[in-house]
CHARMM-style PDB file with segment names, atoms N, HN, CA, C and O in Angstrom:
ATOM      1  N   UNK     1      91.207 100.993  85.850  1.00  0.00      PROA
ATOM      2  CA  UNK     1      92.178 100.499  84.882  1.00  0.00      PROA
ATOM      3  C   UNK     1      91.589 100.619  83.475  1.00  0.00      PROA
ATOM      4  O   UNK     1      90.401 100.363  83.277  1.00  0.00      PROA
ATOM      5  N   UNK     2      92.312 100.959  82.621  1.00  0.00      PROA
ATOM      6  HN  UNK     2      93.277 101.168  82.783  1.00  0.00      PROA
ATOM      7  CA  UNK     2      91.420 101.247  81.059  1.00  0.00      PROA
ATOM      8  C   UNK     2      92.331 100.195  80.182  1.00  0.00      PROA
ATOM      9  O   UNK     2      91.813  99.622  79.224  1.00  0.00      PROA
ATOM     10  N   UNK     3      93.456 100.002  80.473  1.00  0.00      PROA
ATOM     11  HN  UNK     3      93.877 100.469  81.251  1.00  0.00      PROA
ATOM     12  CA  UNK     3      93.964  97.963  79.537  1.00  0.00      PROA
ATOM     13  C   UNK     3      94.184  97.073  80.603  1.00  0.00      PROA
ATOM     14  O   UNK     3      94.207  97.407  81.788  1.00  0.00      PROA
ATOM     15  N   UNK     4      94.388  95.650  80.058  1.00  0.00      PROA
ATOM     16  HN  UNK     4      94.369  95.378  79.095  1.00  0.00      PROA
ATOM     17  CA  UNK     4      94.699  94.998  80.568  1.00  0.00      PROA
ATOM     18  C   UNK     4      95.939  94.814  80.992  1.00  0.00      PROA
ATOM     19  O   UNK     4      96.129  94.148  82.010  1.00  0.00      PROA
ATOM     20  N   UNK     5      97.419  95.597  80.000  1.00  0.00      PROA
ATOM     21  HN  UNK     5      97.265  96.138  79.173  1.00  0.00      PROA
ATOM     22  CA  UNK     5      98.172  95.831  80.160  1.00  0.00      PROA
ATOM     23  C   UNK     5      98.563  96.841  81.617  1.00  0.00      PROA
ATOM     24  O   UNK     5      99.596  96.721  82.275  1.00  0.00      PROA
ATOM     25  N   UNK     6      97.682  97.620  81.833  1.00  0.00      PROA
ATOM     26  HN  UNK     6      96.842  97.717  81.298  1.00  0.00      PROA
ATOM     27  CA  UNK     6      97.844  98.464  83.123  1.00  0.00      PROA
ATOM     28  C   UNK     6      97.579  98.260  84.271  1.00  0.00      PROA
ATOM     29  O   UNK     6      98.140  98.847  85.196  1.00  0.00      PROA
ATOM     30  N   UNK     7      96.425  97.149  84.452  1.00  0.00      PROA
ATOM     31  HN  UNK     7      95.969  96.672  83.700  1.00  0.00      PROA
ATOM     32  CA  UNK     7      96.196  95.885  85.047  1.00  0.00      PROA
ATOM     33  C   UNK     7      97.228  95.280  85.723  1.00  0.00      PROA
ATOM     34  O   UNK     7      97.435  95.345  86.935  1.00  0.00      PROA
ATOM     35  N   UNK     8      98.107  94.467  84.583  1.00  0.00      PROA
ATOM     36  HN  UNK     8      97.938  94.414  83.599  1.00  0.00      PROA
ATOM     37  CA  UNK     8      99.323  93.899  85.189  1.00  0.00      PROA
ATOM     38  C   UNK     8     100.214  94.426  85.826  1.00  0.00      PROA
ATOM     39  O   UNK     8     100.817  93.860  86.738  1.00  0.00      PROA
ATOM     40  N   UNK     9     100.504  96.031  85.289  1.00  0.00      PROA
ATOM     41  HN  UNK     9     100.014  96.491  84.549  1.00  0.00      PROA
ATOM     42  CA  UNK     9     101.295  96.464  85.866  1.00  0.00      PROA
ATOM     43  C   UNK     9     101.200  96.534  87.502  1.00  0.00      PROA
ATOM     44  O   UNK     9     102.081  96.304  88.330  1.00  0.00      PROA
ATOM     45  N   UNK    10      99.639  96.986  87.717  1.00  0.00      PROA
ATOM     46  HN  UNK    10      98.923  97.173  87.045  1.00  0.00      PROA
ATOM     47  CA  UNK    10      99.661  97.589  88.763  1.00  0.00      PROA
ATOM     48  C   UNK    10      99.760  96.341  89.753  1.00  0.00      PROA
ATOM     49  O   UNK    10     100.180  96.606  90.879  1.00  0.00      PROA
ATOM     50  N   UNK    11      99.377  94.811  89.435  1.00  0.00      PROA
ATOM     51  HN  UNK    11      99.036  94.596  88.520  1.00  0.00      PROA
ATOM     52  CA  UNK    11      98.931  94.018  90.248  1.00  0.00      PROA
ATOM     53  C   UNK    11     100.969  93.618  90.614  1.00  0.00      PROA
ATOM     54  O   UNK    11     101.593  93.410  91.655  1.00  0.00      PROA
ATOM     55  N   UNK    12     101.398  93.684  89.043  1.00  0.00      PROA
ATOM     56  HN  UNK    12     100.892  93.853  88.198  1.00  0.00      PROA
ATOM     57  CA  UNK    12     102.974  93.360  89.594  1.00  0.00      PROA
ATOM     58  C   UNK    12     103.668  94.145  90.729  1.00  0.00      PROA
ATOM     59  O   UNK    12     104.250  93.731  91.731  1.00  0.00      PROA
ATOM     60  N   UNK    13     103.461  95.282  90.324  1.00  0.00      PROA
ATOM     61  HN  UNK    13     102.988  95.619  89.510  1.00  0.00      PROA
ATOM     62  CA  UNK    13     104.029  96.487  91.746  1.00  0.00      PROA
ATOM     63  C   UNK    13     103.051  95.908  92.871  1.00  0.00      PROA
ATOM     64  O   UNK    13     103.948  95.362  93.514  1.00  0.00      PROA
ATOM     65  N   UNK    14     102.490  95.764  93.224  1.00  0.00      PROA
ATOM     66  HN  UNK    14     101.762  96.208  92.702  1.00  0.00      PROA
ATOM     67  CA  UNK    14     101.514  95.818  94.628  1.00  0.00      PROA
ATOM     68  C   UNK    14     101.026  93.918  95.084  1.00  0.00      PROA
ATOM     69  O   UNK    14     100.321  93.482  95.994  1.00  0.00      PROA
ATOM     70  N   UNK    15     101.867  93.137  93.855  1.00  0.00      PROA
ATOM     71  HN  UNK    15     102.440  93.491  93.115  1.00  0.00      PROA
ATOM     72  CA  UNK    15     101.102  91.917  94.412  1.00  0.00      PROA
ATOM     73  C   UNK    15     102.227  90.814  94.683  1.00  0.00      PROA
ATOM     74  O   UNK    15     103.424  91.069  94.551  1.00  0.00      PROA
ATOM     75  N   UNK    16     101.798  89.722  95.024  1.00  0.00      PROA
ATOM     76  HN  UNK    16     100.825  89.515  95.131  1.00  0.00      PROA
ATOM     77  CA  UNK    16     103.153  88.935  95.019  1.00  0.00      PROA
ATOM     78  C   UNK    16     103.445  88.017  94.405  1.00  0.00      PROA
ATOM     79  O   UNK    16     103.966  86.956  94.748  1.00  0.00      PROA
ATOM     80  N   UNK    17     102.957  88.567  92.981  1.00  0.00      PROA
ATOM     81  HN  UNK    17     102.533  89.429  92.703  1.00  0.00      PROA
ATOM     82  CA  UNK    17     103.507  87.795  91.563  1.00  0.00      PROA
ATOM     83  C   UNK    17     104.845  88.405  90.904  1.00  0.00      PROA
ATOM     84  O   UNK    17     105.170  89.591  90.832  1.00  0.00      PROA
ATOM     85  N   UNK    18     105.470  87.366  90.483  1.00  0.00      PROA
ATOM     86  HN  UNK    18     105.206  86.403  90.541  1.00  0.00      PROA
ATOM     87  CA  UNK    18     106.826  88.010  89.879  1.00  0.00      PROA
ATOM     88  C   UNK    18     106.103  87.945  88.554  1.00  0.00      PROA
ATOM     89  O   UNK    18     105.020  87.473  88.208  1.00  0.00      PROA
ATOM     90  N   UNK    19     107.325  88.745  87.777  1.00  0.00      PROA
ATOM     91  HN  UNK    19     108.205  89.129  88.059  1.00  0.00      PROA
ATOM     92  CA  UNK    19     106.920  88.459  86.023  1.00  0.00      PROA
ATOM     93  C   UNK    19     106.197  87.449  85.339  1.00  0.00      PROA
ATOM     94  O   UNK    19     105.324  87.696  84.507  1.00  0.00      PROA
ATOM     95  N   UNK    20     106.718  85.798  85.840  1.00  0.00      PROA
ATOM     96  HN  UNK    20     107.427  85.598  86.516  1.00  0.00      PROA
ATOM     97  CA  UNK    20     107.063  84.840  85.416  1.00  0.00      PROA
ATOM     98  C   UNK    20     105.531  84.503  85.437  1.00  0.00      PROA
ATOM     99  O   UNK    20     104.885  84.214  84.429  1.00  0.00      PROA
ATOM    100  N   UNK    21     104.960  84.586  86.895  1.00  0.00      PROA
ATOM    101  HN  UNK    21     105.484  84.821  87.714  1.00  0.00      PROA
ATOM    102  CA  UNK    21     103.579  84.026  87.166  1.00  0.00      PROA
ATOM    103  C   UNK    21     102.164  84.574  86.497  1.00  0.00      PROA
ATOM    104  O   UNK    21     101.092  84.048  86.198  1.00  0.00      PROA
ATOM    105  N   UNK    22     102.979  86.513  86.382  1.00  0.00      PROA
ATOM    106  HN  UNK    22     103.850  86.940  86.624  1.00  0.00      PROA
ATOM    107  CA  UNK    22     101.821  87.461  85.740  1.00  0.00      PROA
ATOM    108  C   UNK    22     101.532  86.772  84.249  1.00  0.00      PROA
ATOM    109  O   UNK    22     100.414  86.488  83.818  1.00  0.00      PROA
ATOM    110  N   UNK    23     102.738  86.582  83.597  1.00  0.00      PROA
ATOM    111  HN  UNK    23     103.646  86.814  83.947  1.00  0.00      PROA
ATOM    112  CA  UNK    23     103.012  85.907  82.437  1.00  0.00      PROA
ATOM    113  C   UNK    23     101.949  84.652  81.619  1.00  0.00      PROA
ATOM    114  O   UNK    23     101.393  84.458  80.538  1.00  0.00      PROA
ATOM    115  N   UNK    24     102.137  83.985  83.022  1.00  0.00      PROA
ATOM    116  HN  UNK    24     102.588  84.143  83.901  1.00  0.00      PROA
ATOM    117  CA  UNK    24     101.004  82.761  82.686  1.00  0.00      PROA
ATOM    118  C   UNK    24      99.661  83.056  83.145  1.00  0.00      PROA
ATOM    119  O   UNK    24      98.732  82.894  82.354  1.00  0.00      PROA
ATOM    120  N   UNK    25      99.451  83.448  84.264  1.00  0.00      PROA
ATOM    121  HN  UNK    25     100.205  83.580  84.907  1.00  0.00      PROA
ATOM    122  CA  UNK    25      97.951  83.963  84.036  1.00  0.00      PROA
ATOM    123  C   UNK    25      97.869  84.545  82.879  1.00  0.00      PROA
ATOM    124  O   UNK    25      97.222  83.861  82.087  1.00  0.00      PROA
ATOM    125  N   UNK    26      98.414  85.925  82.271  1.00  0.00      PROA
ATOM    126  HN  UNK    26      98.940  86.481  82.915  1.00  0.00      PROA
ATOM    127  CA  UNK    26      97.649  86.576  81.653  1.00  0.00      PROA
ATOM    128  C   UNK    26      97.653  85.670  80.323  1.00  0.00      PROA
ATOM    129  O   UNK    26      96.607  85.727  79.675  1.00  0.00      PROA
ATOM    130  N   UNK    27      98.676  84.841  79.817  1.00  0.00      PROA
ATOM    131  HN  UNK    27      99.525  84.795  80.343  1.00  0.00      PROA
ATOM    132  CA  UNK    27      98.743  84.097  77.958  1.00  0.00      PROA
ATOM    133  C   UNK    27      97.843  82.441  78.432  1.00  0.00      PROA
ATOM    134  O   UNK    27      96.834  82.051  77.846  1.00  0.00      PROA
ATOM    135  N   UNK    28      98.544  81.665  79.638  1.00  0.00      PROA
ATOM    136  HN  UNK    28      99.364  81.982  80.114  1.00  0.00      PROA
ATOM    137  CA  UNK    28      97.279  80.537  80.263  1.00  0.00      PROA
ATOM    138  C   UNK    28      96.426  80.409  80.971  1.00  0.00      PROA
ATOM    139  O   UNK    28      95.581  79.625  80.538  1.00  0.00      PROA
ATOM    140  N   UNK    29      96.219  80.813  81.896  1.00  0.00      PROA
ATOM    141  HN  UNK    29      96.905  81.450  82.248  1.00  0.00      PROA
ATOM    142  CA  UNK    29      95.072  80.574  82.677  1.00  0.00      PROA
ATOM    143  C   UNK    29      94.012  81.240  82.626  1.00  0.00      PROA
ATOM    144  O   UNK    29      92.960  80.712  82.986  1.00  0.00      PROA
ATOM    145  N   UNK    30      94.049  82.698  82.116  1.00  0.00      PROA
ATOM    146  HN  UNK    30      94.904  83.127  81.823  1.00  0.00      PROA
ATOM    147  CA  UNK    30      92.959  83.203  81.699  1.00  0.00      PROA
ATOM    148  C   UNK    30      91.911  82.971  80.730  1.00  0.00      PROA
ATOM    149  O   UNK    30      90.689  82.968  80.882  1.00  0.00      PROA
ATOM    150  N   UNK    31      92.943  82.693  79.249  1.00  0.00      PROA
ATOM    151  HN  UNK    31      93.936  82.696  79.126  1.00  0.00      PROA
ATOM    152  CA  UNK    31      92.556  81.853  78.087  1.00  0.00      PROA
ATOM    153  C   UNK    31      91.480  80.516  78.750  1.00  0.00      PROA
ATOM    154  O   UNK    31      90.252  80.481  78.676  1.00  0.00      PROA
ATOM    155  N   UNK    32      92.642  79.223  79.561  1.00  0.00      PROA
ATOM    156  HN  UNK    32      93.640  79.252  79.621  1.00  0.00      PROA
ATOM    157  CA  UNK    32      92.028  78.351  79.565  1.00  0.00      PROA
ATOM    158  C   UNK    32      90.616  77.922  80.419  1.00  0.00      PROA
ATOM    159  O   UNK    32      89.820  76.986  80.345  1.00  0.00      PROA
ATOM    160  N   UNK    33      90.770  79.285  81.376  1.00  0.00      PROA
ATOM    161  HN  UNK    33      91.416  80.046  81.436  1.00  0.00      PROA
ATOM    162  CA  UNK    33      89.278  79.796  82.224  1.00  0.00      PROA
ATOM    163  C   UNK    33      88.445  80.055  81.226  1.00  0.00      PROA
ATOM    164  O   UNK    33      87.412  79.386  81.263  1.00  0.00      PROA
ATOM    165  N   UNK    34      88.582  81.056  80.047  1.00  0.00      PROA
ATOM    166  HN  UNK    34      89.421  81.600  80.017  1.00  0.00      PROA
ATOM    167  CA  UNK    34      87.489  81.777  79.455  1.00  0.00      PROA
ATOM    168  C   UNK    34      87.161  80.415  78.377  1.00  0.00      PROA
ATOM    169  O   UNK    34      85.969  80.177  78.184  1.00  0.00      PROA
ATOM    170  N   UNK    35      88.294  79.439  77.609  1.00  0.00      PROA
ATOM    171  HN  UNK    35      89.263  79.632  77.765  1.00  0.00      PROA
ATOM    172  CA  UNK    35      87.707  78.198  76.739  1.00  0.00      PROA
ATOM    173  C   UNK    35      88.218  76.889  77.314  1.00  0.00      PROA
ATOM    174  O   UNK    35      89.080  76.181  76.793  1.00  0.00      PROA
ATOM    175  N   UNK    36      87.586  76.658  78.440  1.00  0.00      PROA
ATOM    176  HN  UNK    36      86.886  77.233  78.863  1.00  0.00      PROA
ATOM    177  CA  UNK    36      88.144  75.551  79.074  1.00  0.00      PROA
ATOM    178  C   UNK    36      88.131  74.219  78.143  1.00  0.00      PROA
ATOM    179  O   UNK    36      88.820  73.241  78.432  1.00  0.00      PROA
ATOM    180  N   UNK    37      87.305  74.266  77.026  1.00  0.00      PROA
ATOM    181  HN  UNK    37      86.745  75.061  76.792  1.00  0.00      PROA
ATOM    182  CA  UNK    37      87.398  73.064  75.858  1.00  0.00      PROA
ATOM    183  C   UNK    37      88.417  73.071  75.039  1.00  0.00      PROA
ATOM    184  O   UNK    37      88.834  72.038  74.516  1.00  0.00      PROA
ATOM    185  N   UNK    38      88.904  74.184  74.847  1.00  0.00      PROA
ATOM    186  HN  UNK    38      88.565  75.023  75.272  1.00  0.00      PROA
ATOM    187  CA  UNK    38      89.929  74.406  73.568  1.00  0.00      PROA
ATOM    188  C   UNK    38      91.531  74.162  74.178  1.00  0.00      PROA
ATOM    189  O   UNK    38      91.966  74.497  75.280  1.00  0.00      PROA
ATOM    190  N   UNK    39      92.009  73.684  73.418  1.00  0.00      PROA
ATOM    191  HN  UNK    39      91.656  73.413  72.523  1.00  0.00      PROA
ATOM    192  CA  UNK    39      93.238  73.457  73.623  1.00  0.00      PROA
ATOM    193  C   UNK    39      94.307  74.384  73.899  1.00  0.00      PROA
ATOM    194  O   UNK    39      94.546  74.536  72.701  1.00  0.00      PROA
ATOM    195  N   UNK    40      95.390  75.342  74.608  1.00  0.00      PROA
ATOM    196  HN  UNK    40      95.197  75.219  75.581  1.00  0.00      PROA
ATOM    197  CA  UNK    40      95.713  76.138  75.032  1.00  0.00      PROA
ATOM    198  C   UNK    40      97.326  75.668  75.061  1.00  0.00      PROA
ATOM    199  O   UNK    40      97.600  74.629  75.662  1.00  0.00      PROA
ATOM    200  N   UNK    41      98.462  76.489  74.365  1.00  0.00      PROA
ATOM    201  HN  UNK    41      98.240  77.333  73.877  1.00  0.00      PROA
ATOM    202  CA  UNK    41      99.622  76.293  74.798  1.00  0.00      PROA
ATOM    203  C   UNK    41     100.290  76.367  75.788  1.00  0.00      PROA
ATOM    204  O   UNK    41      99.431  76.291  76.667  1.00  0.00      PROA
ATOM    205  N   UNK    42     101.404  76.482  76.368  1.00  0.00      PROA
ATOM    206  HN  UNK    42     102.102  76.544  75.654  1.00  0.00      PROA
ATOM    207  CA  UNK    42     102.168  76.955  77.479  1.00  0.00      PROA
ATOM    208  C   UNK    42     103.082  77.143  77.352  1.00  0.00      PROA
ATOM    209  O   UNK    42     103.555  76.471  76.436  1.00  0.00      PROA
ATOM    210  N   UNK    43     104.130  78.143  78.071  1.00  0.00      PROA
ATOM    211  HN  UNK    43     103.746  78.689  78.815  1.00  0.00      PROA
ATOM    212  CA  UNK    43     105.043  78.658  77.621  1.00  0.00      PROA
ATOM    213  C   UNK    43     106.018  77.633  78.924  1.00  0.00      PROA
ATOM    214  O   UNK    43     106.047  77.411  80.135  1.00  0.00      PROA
ATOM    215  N   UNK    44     106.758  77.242  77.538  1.00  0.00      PROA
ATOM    216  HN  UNK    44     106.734  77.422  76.555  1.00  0.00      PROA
ATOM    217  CA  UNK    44     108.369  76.050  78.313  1.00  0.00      PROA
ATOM    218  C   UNK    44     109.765  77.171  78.117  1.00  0.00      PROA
ATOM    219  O   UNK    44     110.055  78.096  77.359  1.00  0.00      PROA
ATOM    220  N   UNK    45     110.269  76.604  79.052  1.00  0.00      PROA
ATOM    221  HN  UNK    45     110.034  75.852  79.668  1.00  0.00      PROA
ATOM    222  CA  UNK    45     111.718  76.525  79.443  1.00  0.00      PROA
ATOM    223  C   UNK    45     112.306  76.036  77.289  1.00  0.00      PROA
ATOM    224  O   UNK    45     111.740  75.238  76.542  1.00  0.00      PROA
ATOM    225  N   UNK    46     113.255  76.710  77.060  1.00  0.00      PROA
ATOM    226  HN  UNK    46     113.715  77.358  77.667  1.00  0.00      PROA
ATOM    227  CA  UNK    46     114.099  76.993  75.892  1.00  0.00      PROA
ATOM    228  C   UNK    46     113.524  77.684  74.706  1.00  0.00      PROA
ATOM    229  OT1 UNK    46     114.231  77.922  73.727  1.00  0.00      PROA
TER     230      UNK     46
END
């Protein structure tokens, strides 16, 4: 894989994450893995 963007793609075709879940790993949980001190948004409903 040469982005992270191509990454997702491939894990969306072949894995059993929908959009929604790839979504938050890749903007929260990754973030809040790599600065587990720092404060981190999340993406809400509206």
């Amino acid at each position: 894989m040469d982005t992270s963007e191509q990454e997702a793609f491939f894990v969306r075709k072949s894995g059993p994450f929908d959009n929604l879940a790839l979504l938050k790993l890749w903007t929260e949980s990754t973030p809040r893995a790599i600065y587990p001190t720092r404060k981190i948004g999340t993406l809400n409903e509206g």
